[in-house]
mmCIF file as gemmi writes it, N, C-alpha and C atoms, coordinates in Angstrom:
data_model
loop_
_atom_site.group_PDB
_atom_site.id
_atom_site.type_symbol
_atom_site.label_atom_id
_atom_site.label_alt_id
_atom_site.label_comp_id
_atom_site.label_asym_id
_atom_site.label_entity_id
_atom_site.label_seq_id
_atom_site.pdbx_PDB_ins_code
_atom_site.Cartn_x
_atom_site.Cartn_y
_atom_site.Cartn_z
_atom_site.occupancy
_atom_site.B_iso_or_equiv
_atom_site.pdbx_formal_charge
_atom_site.auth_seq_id
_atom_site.auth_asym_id
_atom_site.pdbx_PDB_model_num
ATOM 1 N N . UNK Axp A 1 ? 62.436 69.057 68.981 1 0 ? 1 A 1
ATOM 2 C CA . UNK Axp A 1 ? 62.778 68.413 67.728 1 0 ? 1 A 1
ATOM 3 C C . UNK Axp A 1 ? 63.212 66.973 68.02 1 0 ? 1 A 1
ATOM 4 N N . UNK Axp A 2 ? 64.521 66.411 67.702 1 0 ? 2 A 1
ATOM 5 C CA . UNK Axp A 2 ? 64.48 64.896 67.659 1 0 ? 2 A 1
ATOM 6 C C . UNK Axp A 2 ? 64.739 64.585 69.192 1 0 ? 2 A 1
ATOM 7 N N . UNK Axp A 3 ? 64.805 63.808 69.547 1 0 ? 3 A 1
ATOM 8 C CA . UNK Axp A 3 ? 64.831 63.116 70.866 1 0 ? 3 A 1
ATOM 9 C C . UNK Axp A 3 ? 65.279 61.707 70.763 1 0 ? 3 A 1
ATOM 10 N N . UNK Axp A 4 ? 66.58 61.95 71.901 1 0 ? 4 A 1
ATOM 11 C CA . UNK Axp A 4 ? 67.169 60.307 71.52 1 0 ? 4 A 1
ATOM 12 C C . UNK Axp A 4 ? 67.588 59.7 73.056 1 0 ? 4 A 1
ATOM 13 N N . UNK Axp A 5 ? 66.873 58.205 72.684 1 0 ? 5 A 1
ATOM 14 C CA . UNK Axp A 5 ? 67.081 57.56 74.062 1 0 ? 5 A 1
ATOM 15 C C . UNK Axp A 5 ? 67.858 56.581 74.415 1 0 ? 5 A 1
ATOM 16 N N . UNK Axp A 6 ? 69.168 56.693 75.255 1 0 ? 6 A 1
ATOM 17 C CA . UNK Axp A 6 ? 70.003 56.106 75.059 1 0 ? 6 A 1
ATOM 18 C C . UNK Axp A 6 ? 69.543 54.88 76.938 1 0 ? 6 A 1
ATOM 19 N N . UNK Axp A 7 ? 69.704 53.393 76.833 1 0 ? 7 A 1
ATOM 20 C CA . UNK Axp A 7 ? 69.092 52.824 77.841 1 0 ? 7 A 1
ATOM 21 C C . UNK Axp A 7 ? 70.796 52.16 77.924 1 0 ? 7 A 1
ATOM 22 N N . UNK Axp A 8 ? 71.032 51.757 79.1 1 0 ? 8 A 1
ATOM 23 C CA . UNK Axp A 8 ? 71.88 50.413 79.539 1 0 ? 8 A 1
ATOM 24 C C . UNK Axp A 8 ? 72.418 50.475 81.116 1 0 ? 8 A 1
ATOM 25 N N . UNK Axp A 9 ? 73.572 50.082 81.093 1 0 ? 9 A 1
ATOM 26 C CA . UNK Axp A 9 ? 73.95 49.721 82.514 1 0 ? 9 A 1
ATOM 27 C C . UNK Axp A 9 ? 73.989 51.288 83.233 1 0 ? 9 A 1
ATOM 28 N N . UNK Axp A 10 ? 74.507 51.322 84.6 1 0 ? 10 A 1
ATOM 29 C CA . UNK Axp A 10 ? 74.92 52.324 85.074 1 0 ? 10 A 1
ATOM 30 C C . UNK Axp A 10 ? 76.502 52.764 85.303 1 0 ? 10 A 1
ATOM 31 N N . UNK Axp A 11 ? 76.78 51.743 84.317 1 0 ? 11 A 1
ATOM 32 C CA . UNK Axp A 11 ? 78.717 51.76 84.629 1 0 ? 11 A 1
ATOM 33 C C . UNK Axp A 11 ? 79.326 52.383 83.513 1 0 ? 11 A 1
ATOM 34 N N . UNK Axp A 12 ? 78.862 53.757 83.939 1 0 ? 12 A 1
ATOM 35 C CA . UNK Axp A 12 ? 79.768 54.863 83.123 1 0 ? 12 A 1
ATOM 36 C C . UNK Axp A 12 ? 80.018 56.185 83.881 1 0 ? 12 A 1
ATOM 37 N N . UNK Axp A 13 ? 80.957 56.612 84.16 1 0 ? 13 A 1
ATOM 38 C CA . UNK Axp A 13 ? 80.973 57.645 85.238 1 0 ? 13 A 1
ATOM 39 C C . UNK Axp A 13 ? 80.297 59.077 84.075 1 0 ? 13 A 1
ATOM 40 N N . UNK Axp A 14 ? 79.894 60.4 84.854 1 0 ? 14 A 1
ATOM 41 C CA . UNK Axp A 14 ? 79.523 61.3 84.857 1 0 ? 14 A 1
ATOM 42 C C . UNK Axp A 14 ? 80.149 62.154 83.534 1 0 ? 14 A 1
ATOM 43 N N . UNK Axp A 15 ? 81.779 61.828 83.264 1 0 ? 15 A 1
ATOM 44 C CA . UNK Axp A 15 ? 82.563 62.605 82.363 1 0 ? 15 A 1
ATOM 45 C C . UNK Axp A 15 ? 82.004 62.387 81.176 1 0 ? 15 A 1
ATOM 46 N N . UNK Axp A 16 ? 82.108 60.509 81.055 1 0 ? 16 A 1
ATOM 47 C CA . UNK Axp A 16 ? 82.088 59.743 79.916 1 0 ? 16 A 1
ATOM 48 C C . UNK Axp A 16 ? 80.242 60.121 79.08 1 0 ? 16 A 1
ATOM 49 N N . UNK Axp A 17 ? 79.227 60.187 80.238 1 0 ? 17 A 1
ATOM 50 C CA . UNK Axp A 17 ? 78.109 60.471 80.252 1 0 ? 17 A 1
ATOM 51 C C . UNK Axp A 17 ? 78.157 61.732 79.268 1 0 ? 17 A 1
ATOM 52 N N . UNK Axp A 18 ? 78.964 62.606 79.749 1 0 ? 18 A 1
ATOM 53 C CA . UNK Axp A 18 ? 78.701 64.125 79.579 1 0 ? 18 A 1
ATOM 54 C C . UNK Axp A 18 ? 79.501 64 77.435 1 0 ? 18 A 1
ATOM 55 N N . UNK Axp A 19 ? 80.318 63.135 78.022 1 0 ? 19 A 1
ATOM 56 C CA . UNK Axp A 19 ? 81.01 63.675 76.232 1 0 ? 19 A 1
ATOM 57 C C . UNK Axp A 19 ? 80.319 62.555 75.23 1 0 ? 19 A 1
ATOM 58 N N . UNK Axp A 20 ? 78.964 61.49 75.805 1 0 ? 20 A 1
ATOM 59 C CA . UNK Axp A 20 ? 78.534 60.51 75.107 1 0 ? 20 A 1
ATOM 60 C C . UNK Axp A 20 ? 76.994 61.59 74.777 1 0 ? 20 A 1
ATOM 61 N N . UNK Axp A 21 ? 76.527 62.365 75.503 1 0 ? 21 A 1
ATOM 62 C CA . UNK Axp A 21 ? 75.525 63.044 75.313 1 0 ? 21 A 1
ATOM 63 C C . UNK Axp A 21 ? 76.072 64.155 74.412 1 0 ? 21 A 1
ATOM 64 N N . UNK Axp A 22 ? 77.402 64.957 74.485 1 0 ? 22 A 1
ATOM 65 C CA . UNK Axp A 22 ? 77.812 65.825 73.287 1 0 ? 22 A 1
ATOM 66 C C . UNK Axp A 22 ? 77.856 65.56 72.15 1 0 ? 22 A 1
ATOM 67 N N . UNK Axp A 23 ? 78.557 64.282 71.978 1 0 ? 23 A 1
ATOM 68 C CA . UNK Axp A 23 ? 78.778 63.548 70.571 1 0 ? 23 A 1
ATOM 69 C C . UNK Axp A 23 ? 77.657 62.577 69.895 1 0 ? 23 A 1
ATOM 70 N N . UNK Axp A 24 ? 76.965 62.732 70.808 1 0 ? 24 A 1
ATOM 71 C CA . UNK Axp A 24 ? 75.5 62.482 69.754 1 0 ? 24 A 1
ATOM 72 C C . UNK Axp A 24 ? 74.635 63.228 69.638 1 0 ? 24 A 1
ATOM 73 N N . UNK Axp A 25 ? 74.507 64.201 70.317 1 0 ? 25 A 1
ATOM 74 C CA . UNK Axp A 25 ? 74.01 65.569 69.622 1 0 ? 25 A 1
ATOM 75 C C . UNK Axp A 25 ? 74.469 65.441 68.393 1 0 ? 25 A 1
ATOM 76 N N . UNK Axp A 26 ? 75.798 66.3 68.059 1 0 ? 26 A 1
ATOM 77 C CA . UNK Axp A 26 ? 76.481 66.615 67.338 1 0 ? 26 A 1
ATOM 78 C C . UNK Axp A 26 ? 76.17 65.802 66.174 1 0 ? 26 A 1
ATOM 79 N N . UNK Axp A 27 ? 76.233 64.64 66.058 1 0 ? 27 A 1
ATOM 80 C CA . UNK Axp A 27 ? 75.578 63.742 65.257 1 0 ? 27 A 1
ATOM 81 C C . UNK Axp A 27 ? 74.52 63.853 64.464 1 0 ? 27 A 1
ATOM 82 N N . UNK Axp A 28 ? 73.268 63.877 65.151 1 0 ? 28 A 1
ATOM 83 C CA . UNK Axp A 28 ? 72.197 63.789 65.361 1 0 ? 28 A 1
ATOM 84 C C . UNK Axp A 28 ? 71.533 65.452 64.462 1 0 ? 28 A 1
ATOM 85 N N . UNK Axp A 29 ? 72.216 66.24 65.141 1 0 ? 29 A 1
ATOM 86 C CA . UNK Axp A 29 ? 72.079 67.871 64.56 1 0 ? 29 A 1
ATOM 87 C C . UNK Axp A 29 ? 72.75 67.945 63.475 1 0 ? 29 A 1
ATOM 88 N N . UNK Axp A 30 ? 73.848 67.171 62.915 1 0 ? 30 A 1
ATOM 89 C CA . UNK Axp A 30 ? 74.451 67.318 61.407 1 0 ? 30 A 1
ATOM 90 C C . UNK Axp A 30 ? 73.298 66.341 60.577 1 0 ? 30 A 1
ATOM 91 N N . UNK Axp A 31 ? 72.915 65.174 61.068 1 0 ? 31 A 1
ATOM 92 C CA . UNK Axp A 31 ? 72.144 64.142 60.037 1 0 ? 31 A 1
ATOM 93 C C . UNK Axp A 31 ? 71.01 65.279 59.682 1 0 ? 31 A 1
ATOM 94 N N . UNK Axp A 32 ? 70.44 65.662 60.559 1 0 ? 32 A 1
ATOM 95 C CA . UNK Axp A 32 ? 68.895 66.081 60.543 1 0 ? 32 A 1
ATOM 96 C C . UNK Axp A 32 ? 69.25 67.662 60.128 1 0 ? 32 A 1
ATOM 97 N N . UNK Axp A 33 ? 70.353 68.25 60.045 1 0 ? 33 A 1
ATOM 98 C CA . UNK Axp A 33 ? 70.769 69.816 59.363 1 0 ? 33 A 1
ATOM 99 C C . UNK Axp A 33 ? 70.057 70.794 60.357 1 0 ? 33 A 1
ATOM 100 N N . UNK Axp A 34 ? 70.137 70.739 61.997 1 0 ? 34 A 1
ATOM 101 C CA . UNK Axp A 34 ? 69.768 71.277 62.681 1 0 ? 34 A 1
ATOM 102 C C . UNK Axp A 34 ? 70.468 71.976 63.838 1 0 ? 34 A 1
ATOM 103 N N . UNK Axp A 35 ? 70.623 72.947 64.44 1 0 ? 35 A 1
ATOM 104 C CA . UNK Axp A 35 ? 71.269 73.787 65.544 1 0 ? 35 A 1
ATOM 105 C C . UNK Axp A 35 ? 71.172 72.598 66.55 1 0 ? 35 A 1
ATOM 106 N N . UNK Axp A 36 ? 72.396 72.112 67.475 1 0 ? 36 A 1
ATOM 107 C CA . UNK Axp A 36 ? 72.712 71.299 68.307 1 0 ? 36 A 1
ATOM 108 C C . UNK Axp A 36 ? 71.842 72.198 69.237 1 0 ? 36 A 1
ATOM 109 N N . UNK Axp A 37 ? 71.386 72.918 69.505 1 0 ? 37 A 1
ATOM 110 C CA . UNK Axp A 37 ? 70.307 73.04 70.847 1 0 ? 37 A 1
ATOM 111 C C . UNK Axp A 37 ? 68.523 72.762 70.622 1 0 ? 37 A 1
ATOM 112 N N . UNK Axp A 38 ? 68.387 72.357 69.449 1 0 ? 38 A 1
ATOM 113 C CA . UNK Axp A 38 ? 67.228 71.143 69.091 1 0 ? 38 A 1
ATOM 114 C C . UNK Axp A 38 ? 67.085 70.134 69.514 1 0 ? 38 A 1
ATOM 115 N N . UNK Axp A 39 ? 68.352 69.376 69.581 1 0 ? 39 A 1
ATOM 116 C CA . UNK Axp A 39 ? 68.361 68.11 70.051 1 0 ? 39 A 1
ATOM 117 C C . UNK Axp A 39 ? 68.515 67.649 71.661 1 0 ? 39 A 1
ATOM 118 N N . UNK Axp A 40 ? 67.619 66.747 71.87 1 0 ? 40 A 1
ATOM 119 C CA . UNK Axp A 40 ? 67.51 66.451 73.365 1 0 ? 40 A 1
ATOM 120 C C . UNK Axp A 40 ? 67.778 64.879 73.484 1 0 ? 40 A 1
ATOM 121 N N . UNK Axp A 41 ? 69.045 64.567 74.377 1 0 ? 41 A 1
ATOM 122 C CA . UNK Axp A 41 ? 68.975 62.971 74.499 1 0 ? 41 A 1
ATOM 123 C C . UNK Axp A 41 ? 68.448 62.525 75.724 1 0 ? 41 A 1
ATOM 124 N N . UNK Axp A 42 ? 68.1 61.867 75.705 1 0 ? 42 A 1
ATOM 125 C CA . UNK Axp A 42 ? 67.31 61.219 77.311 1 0 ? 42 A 1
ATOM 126 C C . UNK Axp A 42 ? 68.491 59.96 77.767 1 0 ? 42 A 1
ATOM 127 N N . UNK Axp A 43 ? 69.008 59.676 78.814 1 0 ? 43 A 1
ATOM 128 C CA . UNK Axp A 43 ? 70.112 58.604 79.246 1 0 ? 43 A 1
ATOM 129 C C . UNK Axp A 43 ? 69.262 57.875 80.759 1 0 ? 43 A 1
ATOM 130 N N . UNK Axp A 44 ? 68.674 56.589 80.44 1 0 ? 44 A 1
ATOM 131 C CA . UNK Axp A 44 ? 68.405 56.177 81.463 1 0 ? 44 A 1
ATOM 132 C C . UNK Axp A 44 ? 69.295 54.798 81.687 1 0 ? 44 A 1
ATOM 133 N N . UNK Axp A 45 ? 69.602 54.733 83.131 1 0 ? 45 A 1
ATOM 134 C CA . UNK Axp A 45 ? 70.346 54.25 83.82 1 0 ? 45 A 1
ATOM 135 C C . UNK Axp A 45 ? 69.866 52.892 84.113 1 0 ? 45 A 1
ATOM 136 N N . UNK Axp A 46 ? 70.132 51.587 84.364 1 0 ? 46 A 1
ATOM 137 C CA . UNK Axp A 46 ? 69.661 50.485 85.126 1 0 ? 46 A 1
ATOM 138 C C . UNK Axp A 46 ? 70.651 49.63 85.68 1 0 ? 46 A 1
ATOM 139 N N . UNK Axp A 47 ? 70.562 49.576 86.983 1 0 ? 47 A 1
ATOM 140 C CA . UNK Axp A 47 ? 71.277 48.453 88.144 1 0 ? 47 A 1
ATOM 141 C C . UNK Axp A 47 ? 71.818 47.382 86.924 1 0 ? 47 A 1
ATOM 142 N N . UNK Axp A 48 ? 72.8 46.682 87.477 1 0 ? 48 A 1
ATOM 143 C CA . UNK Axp A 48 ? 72.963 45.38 86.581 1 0 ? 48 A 1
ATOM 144 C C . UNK Axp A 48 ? 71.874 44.118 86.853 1 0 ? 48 A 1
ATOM 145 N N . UNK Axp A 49 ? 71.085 44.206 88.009 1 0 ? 49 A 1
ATOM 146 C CA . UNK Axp A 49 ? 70.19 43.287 88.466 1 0 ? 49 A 1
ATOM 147 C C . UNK Axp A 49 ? 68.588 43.746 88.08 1 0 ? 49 A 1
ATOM 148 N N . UNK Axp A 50 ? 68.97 44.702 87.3 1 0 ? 50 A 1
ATOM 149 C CA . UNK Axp A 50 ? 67.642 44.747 86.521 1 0 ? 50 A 1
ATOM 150 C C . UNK Axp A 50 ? 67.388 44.905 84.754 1 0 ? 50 A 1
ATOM 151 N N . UNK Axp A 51 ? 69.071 44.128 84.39 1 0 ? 51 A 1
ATOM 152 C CA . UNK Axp A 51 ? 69.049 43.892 82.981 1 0 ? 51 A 1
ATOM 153 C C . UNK Axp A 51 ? 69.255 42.364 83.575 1 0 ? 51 A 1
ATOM 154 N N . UNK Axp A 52 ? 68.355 41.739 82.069 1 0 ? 52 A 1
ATOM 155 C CA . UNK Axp A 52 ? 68.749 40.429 81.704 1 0 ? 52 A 1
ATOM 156 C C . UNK Axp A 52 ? 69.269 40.399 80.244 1 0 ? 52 A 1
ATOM 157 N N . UNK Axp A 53 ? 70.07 39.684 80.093 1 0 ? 53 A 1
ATOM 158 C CA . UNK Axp A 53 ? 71.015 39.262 78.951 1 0 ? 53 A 1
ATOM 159 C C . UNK Axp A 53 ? 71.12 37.286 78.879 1 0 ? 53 A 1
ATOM 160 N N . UNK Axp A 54 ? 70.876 37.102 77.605 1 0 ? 54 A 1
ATOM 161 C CA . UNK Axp A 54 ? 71.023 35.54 77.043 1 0 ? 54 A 1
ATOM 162 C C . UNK Axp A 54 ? 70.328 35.024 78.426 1 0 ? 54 A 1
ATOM 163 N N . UNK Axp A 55 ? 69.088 34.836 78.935 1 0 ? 55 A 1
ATOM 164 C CA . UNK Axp A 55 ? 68.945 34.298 79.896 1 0 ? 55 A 1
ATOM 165 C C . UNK Axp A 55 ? 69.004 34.875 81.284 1 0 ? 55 A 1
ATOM 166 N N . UNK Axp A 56 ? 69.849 35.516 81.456 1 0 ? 56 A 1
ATOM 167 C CA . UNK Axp A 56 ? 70.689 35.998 82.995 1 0 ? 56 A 1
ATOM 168 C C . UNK Axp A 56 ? 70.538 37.104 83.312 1 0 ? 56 A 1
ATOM 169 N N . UNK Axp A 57 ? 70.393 38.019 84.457 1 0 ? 57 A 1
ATOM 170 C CA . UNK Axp A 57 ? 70.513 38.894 84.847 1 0 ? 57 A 1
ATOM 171 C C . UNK Axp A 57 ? 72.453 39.569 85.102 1 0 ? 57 A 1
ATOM 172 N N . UNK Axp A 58 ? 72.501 40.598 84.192 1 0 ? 58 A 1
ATOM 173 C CA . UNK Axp A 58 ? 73.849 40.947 84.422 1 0 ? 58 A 1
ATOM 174 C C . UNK Axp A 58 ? 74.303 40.74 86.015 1 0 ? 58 A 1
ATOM 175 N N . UNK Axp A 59 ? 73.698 40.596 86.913 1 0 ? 59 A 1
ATOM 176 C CA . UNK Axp A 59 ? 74.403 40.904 88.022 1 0 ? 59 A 1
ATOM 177 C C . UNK Axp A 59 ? 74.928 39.375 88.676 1 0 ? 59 A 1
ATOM 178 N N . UNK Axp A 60 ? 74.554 38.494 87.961 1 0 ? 60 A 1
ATOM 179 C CA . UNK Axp A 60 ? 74.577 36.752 87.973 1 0 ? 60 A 1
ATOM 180 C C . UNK Axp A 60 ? 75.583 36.583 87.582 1 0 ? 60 A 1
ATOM 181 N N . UNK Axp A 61 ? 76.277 37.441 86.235 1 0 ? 61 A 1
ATOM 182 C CA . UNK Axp A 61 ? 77.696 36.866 85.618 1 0 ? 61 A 1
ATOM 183 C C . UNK Axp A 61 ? 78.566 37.409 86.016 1 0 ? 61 A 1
């Protein structure tokens, strides 16, 4: 069913990961009126030297 893709840095430890993937389920399964085991989030990770922001690569500032 829905599928949600969450992209950014890698500076979030494992806990924060775990209760940011619960609480958007939860979300996600009330908007759409669906059993929270429908919903699948995808969390991909990237170095700070492989985002750029205003110009810059996060790992520059």
């Amino acid at each position: 069913m829905p599928v949600i893709q969450i992209a950014g840095n890698n500076n979030i430890s494992i806990e924060n990961k775990r209760e940011m993937v619960k609480k958007v389920s939860e979300v996600v399964a009330e908007a759409y009126g669906l059993p929270i085991e429908t919903i699948t989030v995808l969390v991909t990770g990237f170095e700070p030297d492989d985002i750029g922001a205003g110009g810059e690569l996060l790992s520059d500032r």
